[in-house]
matplotlib code that plots the C-alpha trace (Angstrom):
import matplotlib.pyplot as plt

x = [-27.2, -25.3, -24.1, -22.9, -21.1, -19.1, -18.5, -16.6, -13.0, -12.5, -13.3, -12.4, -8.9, -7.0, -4.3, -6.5, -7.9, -4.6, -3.4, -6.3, -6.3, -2.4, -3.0, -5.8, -3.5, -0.6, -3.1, -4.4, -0.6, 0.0, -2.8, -2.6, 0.9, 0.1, -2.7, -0.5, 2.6, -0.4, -1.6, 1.7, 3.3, 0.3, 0.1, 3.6, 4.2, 3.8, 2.2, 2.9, 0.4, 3.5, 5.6, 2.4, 2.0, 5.9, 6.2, 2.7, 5.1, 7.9, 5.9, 4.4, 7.1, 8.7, 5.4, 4.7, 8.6, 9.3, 5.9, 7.1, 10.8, 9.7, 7.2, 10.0, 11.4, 7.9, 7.8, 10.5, 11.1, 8.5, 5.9, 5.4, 8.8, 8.6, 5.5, 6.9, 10.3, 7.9, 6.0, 8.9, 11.2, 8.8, 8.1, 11.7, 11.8, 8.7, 10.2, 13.6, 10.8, 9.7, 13.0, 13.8, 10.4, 11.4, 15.2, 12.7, 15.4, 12.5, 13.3, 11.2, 14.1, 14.3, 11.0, 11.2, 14.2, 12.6, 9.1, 10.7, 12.9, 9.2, 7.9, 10.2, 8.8, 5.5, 5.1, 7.2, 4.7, 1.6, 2.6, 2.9, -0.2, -1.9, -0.3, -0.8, -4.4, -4.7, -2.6, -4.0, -7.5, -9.2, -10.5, -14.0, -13.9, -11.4, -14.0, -15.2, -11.5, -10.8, -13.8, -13.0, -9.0, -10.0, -11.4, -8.2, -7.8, -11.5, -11.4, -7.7, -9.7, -12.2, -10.2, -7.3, -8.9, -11.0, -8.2, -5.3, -8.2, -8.8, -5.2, -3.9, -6.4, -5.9, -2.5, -0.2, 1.9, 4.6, 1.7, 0.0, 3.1, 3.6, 0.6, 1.2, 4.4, 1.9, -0.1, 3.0, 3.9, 0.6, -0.1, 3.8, 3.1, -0.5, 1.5, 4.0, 1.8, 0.7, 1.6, 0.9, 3.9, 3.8, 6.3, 6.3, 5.1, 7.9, 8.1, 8.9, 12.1, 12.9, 16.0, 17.3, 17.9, 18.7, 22.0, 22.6, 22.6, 24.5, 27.1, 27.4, 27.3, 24.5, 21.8, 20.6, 20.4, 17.7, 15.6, 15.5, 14.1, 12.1, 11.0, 10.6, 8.5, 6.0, 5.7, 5.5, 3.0, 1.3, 1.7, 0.3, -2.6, -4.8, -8.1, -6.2, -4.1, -7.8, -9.2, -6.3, -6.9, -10.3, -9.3, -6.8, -9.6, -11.9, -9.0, -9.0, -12.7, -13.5, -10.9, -11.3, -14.0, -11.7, -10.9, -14.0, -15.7, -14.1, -14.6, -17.9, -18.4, -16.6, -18.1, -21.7, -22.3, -21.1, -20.1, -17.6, -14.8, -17.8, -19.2, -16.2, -16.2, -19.8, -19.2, -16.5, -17.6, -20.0, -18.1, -16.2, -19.1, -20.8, -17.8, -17.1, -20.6, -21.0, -17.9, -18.8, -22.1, -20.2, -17.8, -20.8, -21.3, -19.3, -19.5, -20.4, -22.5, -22.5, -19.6, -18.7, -22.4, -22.6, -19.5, -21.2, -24.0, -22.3, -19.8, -23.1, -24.8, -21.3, -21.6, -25.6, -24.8, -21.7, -24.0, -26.9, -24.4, -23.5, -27.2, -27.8, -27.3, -29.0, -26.2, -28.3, -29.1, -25.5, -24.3, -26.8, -25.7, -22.2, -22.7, -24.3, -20.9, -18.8, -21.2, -20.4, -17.0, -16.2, -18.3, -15.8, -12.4, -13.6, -14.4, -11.5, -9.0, -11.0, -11.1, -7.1, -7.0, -8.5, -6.8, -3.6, -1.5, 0.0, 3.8, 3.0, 1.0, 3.6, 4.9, 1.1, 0.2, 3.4, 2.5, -1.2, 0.2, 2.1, -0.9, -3.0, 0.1, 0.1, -3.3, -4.4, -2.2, -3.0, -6.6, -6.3, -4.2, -6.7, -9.6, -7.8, -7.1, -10.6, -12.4, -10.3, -11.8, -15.5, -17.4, -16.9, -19.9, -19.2, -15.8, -18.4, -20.6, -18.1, -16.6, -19.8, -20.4, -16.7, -17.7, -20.8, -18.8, -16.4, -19.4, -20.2, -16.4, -16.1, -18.8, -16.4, -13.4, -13.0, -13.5, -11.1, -13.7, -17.4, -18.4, -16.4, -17.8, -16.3, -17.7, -17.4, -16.5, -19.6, -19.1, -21.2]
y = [11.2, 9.8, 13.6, 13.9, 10.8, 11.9, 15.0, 14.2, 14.4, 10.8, 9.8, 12.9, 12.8, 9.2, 11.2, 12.5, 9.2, 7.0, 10.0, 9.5, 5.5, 5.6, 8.6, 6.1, 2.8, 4.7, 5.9, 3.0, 1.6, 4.0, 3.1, -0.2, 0.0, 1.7, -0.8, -3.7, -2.5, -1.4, -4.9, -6.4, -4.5, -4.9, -8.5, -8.6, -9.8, -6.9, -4.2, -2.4, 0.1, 3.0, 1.4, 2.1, 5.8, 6.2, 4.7, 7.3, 10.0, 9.1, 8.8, 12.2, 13.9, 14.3, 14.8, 18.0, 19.1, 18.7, 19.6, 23.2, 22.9, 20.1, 22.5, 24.9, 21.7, 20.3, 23.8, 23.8, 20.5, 17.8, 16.7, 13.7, 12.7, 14.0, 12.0, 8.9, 9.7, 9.8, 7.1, 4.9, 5.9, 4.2, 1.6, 0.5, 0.8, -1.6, -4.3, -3.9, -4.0, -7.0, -8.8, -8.6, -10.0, -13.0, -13.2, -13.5, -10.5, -7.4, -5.7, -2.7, -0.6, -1.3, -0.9, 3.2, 3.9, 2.4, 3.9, 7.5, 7.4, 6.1, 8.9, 11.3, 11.0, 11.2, 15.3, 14.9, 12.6, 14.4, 17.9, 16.5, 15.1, 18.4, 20.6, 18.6, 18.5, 21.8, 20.8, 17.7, 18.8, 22.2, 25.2, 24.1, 20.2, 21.7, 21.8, 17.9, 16.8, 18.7, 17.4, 13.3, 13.7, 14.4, 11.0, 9.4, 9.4, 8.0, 5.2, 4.5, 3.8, 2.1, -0.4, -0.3, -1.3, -4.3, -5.7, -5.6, -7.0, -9.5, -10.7, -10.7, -13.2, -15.5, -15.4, -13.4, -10.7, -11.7, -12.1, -9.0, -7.1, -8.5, -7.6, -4.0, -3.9, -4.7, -2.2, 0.3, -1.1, -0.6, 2.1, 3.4, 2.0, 4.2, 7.1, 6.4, 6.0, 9.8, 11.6, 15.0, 17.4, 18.9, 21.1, 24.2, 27.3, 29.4, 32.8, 36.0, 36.2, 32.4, 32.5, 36.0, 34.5, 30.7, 32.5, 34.2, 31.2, 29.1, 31.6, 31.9, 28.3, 28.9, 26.6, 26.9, 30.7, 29.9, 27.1, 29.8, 32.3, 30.3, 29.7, 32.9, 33.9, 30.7, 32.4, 36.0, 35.0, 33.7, 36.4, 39.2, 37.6, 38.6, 37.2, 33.9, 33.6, 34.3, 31.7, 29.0, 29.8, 28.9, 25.3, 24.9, 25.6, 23.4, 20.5, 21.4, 21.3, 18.5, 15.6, 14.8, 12.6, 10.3, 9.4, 10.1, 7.6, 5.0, 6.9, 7.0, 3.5, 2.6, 5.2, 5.7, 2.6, 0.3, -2.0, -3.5, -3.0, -4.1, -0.8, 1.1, -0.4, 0.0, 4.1, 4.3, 2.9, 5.1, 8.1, 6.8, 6.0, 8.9, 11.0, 9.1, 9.2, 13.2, 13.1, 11.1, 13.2, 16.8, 15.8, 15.9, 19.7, 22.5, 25.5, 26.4, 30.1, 32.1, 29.9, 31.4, 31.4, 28.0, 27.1, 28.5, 27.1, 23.5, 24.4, 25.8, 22.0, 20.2, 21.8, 20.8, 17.0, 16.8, 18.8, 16.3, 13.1, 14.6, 14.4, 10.5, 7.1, 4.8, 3.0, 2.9, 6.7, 7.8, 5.8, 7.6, 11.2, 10.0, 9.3, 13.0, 13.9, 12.2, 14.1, 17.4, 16.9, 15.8, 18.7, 21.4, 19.6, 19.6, 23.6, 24.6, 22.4, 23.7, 27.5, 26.7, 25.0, 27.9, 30.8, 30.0, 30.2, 27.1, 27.7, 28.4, 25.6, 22.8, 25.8, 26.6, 23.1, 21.9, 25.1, 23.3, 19.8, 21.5, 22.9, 19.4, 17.9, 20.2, 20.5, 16.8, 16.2, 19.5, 18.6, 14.9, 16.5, 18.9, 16.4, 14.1, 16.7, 17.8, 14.5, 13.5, 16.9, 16.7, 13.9, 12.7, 13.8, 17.4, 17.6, 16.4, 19.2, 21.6, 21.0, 21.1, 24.8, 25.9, 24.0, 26.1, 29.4, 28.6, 29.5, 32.4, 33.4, 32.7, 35.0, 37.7, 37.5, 39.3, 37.0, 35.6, 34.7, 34.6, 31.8, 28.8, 28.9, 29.1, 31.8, 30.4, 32.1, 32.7, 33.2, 35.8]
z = [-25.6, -28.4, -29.7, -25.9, -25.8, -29.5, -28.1, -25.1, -24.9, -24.2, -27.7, -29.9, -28.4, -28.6, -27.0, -24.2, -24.1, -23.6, -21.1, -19.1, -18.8, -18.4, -15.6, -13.7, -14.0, -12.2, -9.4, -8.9, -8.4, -6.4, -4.1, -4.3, -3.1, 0.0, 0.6, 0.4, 2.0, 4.8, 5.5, 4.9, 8.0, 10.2, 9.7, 11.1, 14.5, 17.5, 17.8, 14.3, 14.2, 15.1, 12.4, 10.0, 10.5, 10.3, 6.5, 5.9, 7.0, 5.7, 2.0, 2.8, 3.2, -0.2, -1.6, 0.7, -0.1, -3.5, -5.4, -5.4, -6.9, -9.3, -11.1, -13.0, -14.4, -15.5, -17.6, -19.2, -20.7, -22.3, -19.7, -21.3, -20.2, -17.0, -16.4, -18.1, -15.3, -12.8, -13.3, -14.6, -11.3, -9.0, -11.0, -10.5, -6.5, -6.6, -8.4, -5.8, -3.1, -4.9, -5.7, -1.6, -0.8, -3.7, -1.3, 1.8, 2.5, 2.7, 6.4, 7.6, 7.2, 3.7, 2.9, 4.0, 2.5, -0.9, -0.6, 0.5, -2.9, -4.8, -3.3, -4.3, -7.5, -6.9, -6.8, -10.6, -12.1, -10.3, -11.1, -15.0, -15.0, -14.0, -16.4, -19.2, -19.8, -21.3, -24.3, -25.0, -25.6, -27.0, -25.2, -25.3, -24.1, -21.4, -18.8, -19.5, -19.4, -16.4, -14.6, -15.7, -14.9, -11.5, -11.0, -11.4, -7.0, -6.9, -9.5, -7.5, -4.3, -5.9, -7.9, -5.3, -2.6, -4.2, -6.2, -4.1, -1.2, -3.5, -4.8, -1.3, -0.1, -3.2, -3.8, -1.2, -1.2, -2.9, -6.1, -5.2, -5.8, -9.1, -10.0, -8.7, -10.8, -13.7, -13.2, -13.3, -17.1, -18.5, -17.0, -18.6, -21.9, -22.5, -21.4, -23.6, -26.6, -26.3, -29.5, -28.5, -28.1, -24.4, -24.7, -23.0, -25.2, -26.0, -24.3, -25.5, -23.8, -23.3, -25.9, -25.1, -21.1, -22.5, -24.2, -21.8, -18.9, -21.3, -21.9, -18.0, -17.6, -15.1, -15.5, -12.0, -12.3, -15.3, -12.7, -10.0, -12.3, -13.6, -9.9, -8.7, -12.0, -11.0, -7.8, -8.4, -11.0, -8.3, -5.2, -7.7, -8.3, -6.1, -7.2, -8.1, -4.4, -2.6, -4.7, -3.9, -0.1, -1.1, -2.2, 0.8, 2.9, 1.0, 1.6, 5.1, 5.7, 3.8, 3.4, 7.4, 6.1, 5.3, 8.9, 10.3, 8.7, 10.7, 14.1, 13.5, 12.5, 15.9, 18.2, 16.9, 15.3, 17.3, 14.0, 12.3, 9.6, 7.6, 7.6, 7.2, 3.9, 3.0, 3.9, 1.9, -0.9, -1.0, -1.0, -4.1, -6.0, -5.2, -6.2, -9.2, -10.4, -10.2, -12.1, -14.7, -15.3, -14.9, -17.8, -19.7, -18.8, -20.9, -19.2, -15.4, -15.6, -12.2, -11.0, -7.9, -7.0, -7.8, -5.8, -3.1, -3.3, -3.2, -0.6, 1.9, 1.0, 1.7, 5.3, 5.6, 4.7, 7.2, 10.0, 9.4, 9.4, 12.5, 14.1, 12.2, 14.1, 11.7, 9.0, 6.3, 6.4, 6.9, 3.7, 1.8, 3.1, 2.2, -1.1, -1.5, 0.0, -1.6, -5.4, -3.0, -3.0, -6.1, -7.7, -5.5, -6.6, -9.9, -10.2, -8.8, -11.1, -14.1, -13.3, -12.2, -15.9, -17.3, -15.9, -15.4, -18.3, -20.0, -19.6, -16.1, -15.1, -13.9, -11.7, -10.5, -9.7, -7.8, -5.2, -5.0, -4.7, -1.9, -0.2, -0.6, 1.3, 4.0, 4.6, 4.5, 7.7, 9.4, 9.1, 10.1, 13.3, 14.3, 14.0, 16.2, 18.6, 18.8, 19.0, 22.5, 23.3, 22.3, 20.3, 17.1, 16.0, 17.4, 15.3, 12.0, 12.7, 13.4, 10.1, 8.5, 10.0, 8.6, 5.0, 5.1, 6.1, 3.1, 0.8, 2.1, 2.0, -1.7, -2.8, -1.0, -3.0, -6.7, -9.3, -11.3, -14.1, -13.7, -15.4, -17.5, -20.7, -24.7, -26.5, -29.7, -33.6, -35.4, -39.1, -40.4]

ax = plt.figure().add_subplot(projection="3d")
ax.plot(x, y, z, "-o")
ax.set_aspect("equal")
plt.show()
């Protein structure tokens, strides 16, 4: 146990290390932002629950927009500053959010116009985040850091949720935004103290076509190259576009959980907000948990297989919380989901870590930001559609039977690799 523990990236890197705590602090923020603002509009006078879903829109938008055009900018120059830009940007329409609030001069009005322009930064630090982890640790811990990055949104709604909970009810909102403006600066400064170079790898032809932009004057000539390389990279691909229809479709499937667990609470249950929060803790800790324990693990033999396999259980536990009415057993089938599906974001960021190559990454992720964004809402539409149609629990199964379909689809498609592993020099 102790070899394991020296062995993982979070203490042989310091870099990796301050990378990942700055990466959680931000997400967290960035959470705990939209909690706030949440209750604060909702504990307005009126009916505010409209007013609600238009700020969500309004802060989806430039996250579903932007991810792709930010990603040839994330290549070319240092992602550490891009990250810090990010990260830094919204941390300065937060503390104008919070000066109004200090003027008792905070209108709805201004609070969208502020959170769009936050927002607009969000796909710039995201993206940065993504396509850094490769550089900041080697070949063979790149699984383990993969695999513990991508609990930075679960440890978010975990911490998020209790602390901004927590300082609203002792303090306010005025405090609980100063607190979230907190979280922004540390979060800033352990990014900041990351000594690694993320640059982007130089190309072959990267100063033959920098001349000759600069001796056109044509700098945006050199981002849409730059661009349409990210995206031809990408379009011929085959095994690697199949594979990213695989993960839209595992968004698509799975992340209606989300908003399902309170329709379920309402219309099977019969409870109250009580157990919203009891089901959704469990999800978190259940996802954190199988991350924790996979960033322990190396390699993944027979992956596809093996994806498979967890995609076909995903479907079983969302069929059988379909078919359950008692609380206590629906928790516990949501915390195996919430294992499930942190074990099928975590194989496809590392095989995407893997395979893609590192000048091309900011480019690659900003297309799978864009396909997150997209298919979130799609999903959340369609699952509201469908349960005015049937019942909540037939819109659970029925996504159950498509999660279960999407791993019998990935054993279709040609591989990309067949297993994530380090073969490693033997010195003979």
């Amino acid at each position: 146990m102790f070899k394991k523990l020296y062995d993982h990236p979070l203490y042989l890197y310091p870099n990796f290390r301050n990378f990942f705590i700055g990466d959680v602090l931000v997400a967290v923020a960035e959470r705990y932002f939209a909690i706030t603002f949440a209750w604060w509009i909702i504990s307005q006078d009126g009916e505010n629950g409209k007013w609600l879903g238009l700020l969500m829109a309004v802060e989806a938008i430039p996250i579903l927009c932007l991810s792709p055009f930010v990603g040839p900018i994330i290549d070319r120059y240092n992602k550490k500053w891009c990250m810090l830009i990010g990260a830094t940007a919204q941390l300065f329409f937060v503390t104008i959010i919070w000066l109004l609030m200090q003027g008792d001069a905070l209108q709805f009005t201004y609070l969208v116009i502020l959170s769009f322009c936050m927002s607009c930064f969000v796909p710039q630090f995201e993206d940065s985040i993504s396509a850094s982890v490769g550089s900041l640790v080697d070949e063979k811990h790149l699984s383990q850091a993969t695999t513990i990055q991508s609990t930075s949104i679960e440890f978010s709604n975990i911490f998020a949720a209790v602390i901004s909970a927590s300082m609203i009810a002792a303090f306010g909102i005025a405090h609980a935004v100063l607190f979230n403006l907190a979280l922004y600066v540390v979060g800033v400064l352990f990014l900041f103290s990351i000594k690694t170079e993320l640059l982007r790898p130089v190309e072959e032809n990267d100063s033959e076509e920098d001349d000759e932009d600069e001796e056109s004057g044509e700098s945006s000539n050199r981002y849409l190259k730059d661009l349409k390389k990210g995206l031809k990279y990408i379009a011929s691909n085959r095994p690697l576009y199949l594979y990213a229809i695989v993960y839209a479709l595992e968004t698509f499937f799975t992340v209606p959980i989300f908003i399902l667990i309170p329709m379920l609470v309402k219309g099977v249950l019969h409870e109250t907000i009580n157990w919203v929060a009891v089901f959704e803790t469990s999800l978190s800790i259940g996802s954190v948990l199988t991350a924790v324990v996979l960033s322990f693990k190396s390699e993944f033999k027979r992956f596809y297989p093996t994806y498979a396999v967890v995609a076909f259980c995903m479907g079983a536990f969302m069929i059988a919380l379909g078919f359950a009415t008692n609380g206590y057993l629906m928790a516990g089938l949501i915390f195996f989901m919430g294992g499930l599906f942190a074990t099928m974001m975590a194989m496809s960021f590392m095989m995407f870590q893997y395979v893609v190559p590192q000048e091309l990454k900011g480019r690659f992720f900003g297309v799978m930001s864009t396909i997150a964004a997209g298919m979130a809402p799609l999903s959340y539409m369609t699952v509201g559609l469908l349960s005015d149609i049937w019942s909540t629990e037939a819109v659970l199964i029925l996504d159950g039977i498509g999660a279960a379909l999407l791993g019998i689809y990935v054993l279709t498609i040609p591989r990309l690799r067949e297993s994530i592993e380090v073969v490693e020099d033997v010195d003979y």
